[in-house]
C-alpha positions in Angstrom: 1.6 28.8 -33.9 -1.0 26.9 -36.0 -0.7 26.4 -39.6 -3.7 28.9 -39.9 -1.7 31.5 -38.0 1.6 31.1 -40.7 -0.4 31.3 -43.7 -1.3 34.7 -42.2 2.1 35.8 -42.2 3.3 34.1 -45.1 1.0 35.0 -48.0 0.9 33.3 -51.5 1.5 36.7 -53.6 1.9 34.4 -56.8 -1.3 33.2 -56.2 -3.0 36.2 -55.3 -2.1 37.6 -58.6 -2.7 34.6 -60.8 -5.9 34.3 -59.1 -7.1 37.5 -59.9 -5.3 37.1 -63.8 -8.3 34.9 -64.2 -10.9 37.1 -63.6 -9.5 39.7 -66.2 -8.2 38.0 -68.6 -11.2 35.4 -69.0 -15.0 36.7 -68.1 -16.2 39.9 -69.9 -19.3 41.2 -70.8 -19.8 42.5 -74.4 -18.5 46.2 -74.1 -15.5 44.5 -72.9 -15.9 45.7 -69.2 -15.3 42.8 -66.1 -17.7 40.6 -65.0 -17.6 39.2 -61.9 -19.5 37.0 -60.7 -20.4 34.9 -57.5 -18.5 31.6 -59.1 -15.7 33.7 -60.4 -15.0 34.5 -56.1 -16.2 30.6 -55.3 -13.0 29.9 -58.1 -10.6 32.4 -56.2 -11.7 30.9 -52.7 -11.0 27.2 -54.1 -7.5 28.7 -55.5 -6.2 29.0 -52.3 -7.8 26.5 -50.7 -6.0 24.0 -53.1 -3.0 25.9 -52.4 -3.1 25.5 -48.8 -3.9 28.9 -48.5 -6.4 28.9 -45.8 -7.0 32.1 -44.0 -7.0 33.6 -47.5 -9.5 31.2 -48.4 -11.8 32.3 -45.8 -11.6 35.8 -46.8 -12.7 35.3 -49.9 -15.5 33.0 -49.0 -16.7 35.7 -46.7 -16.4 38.0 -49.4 -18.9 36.0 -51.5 -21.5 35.7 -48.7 -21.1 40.1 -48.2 -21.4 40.6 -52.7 -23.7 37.3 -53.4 -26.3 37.2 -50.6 -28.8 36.3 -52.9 -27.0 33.7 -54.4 -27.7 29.6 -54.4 -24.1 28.4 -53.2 -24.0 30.0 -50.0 -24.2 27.0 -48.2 -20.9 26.0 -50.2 -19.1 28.8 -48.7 -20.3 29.0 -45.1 -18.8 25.3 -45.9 -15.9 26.3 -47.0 -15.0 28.8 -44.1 -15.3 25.8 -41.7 -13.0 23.6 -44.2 -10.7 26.3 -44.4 -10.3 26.4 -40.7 -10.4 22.7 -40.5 -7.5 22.0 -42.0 -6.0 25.2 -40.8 -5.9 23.3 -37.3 -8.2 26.4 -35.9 -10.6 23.5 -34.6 -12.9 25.5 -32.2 -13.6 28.2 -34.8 -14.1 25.4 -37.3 -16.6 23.7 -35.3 -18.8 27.0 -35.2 -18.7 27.7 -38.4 -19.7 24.1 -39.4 -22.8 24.6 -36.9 -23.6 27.8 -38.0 -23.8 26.3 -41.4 -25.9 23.5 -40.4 -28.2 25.6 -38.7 -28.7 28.2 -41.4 -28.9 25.9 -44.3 -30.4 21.8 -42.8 -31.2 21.1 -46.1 -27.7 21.5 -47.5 -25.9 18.7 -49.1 -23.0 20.1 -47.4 -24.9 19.7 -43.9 -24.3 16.4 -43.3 -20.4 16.7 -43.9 -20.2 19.7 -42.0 -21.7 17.5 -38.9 -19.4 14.9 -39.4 -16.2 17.1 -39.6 -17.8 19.4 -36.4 -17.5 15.7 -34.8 -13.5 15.7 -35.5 -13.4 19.4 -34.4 -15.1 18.7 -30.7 -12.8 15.6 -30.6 -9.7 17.5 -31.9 -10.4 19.7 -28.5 -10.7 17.2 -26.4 -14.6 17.8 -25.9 -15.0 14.1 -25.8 -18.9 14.2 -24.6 -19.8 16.7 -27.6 -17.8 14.8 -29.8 -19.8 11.5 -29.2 -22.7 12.9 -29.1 -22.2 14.5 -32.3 -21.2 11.3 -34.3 -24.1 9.2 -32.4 -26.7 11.4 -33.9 -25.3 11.5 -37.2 -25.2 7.7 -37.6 -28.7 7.4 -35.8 -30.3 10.6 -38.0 -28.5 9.3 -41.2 -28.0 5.5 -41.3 -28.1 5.3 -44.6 -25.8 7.9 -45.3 -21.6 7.2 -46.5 -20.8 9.2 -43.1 -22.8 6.8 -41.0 -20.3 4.1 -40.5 -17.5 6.6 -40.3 -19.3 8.1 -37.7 -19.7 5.4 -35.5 -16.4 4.2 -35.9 -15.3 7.7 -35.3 -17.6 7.7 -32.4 -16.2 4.7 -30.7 -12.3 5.8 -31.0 -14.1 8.8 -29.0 -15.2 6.0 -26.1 -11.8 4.9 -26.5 -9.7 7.6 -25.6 -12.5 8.4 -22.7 -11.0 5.0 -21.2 -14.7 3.7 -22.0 -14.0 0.4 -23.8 -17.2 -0.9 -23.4 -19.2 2.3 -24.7 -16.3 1.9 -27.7 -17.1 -2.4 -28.4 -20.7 -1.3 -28.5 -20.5 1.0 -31.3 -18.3 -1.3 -33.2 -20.6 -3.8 -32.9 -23.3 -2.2 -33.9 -21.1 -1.5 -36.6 -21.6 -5.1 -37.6 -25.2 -5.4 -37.0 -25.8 -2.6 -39.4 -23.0 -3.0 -42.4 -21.7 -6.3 -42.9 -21.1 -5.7 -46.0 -19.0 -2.8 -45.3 -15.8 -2.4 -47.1 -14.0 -2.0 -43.5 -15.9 -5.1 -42.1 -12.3 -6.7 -41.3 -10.6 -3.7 -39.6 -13.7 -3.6 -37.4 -13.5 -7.3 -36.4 -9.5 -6.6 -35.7 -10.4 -3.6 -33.5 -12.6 -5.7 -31.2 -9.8 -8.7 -31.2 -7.6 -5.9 -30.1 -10.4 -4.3 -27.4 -10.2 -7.9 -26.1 -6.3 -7.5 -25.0 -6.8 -4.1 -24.1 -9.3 -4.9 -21.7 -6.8 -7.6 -20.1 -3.5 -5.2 -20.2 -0.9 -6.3 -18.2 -0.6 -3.5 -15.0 2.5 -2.5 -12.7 1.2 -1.6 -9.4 1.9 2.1 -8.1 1.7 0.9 -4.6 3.8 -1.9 -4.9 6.5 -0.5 -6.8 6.7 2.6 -4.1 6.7 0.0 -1.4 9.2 -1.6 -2.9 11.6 1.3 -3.2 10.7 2.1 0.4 12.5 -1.4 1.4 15.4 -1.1 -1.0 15.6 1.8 -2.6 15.6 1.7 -6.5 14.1 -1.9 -6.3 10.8 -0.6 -7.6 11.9 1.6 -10.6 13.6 -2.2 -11.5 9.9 -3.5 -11.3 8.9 -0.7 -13.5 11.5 -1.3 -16.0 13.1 1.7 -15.5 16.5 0.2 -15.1 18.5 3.3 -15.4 16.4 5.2 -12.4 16.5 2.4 -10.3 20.8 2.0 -10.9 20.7 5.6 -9.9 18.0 5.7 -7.3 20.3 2.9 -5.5 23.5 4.4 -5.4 22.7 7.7 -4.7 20.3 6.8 -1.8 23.1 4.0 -1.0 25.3 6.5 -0.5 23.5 8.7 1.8 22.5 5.8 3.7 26.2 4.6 4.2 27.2 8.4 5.0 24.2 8.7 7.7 25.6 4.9 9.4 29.0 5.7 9.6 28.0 8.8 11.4 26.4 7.2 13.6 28.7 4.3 14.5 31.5 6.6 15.0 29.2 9.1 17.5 29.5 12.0 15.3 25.8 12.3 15.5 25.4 15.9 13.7 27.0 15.2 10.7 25.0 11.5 10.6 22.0 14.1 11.4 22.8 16.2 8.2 23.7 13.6 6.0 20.1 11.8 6.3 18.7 15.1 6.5 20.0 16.4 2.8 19.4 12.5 1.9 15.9 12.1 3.7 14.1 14.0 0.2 16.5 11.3 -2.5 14.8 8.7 -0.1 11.1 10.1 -0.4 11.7 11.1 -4.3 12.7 7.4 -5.2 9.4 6.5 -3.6 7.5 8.9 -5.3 9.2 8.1 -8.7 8.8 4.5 -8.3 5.2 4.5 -7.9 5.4 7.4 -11.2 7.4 4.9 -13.3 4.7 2.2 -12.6 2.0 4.7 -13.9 3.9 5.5 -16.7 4.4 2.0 -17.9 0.6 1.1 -17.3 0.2 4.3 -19.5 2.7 3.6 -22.5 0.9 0.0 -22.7 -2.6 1.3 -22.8 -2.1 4.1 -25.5 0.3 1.5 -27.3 -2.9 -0.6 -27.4 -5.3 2.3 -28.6 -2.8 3.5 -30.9 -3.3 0.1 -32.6 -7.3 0.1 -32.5 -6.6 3.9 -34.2 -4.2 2.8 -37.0 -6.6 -0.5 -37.6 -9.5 1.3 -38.0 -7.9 4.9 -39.7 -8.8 3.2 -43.3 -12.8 3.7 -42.5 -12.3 7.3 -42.2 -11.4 7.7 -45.9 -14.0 8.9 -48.7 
């Protein structure tokens, strides 16, 4: 259940009432009836906003485009619904409304936010390509812009976690071609030291490690470093092994048949599962590696 989803079911009543305490109690016209106006609602949406209120937030937002259609700040709300979701973790209806919003008002000082936040939506979801794309653009349409180098930082994590580390040292570096005097200069620079090892990660072999099992069973969870699993890999298929021989060697040929028939799948399984283990180690280096490149280059990503 998001966080979206649990502010639905758990709503701020204090808030709500406060909220609306305002309105009352501080805008009236002269023959002491309410006035309410389109900033009083902006206030009300921002209330619960702050408050972590988000699907409340939206409501209200959208109640300010239905009363205030003719108003100047609708752009601010169409933003707002997409910031609401946002942070609400509801990332694919977060990135419509942020295009929605871009098409509707281009002009908008909120447009160019609301690109660069539809980027972190598309790469929330795993839409890798879109996500890209959409920083790409944003630094290439807006060089001059704050979001610019955020965006192509942003847009080479993206390459990153595509396993495309030369489409991700291409950004950064062009990162350095066009800020050098960028307050993140020296995260960048650390990135691409740390792109340099990731490109020269050290790698179990799959095939090796199942081979290796298939020879002594166990042996090539032990090249995986999977200790445990190749301990029990051994004994167990060990014992199978010994139970099937001494079968065997005393002529009893159907219970040697059934014991290295019910141990024949152990056998296959530790082959299988060494050649997994290998995978998985080659895998906890590589996002070890990336998860450095994120956390060096997280601080470029702030306002």
């Amino acid at each position: 259940m998001s966080p979206l989803t649990r502010r639905l079911l758990l709503p701020s009543f204090p808030l709500f009432f406060l909220s609306f305490l305002s309105v009352f109690s501080t805008l009236h016209a002269e023959d002491n009836s309410i006035l309410f106006t389109g900033d009083v609602q902006l206030r009300i949406a921002d209330a619960f906003m702050e408050e972590g209120e988000y699907y409340r937030a939206i409501t209200e937002f959208k109640k300010y485009l239905i009363l205030f259609t003719d108003s100047g700040r609708a752009d601010y709300a169409s933003f707002g619904i997409g910031m609401a979701y946002y942070k609400g973790e509801e990332y694919g209806a977060a990135a419509r409304s942020f295009s929605s919003m871009r098409e509707k008002y281009p002009e908008s000082a909120h447009a160019l936010p609301a690109r660069y936040h539809e980027g972190f939506c598309r790469w929330k979801l795993k839409e890798y390509e879109k996500a890209r794309g959409t920083f790409e653009a944003l630094a290439e349409d807006h060089p001059e812009s704050g979001y610019a180098p955020r965006a192509l930082a942003a847009s080479s994590l993206v390459a990153l976690d595509e396993d495309k580390p030369d489409i991700c040292r291409a950004g950064l570096e062009r990162f350095l071609d066009r800020y050098p005097g960028h307050h993140g200069i020296k995260n960048v620079k650390e990135a691409l030291t740390l792109l340099d090892r990731y490109q020269d990660l050290p790698r179990k072999s799959p095939f090796l490690a199942g081979f290796m099992s298939a020879i002594l069973p166990g042996s090539g969870y032990m090249y995986a470093e999977h200790y445990g699993d190749g301990v029990t890999a051994f004994l167990i298929n060990g014992l199978f092994i010994a139970g099937a021989a001494t079968g065997f060697h005393q002529e009893n040929y159907a219970v040697g048949t059934i014991v290295a028939g019910i141990g024949l799948p152990f056998y296959f399984g530790n082959i299988y599962g060494s050649a997994n283990a290998a995978n998985k180690w080659n895998l906890g280096v590589r996002n070890e590696n990336i998860g450095k490149i994120h956390l060096t280059l997280s601080t470029l990503f702030e306002p």
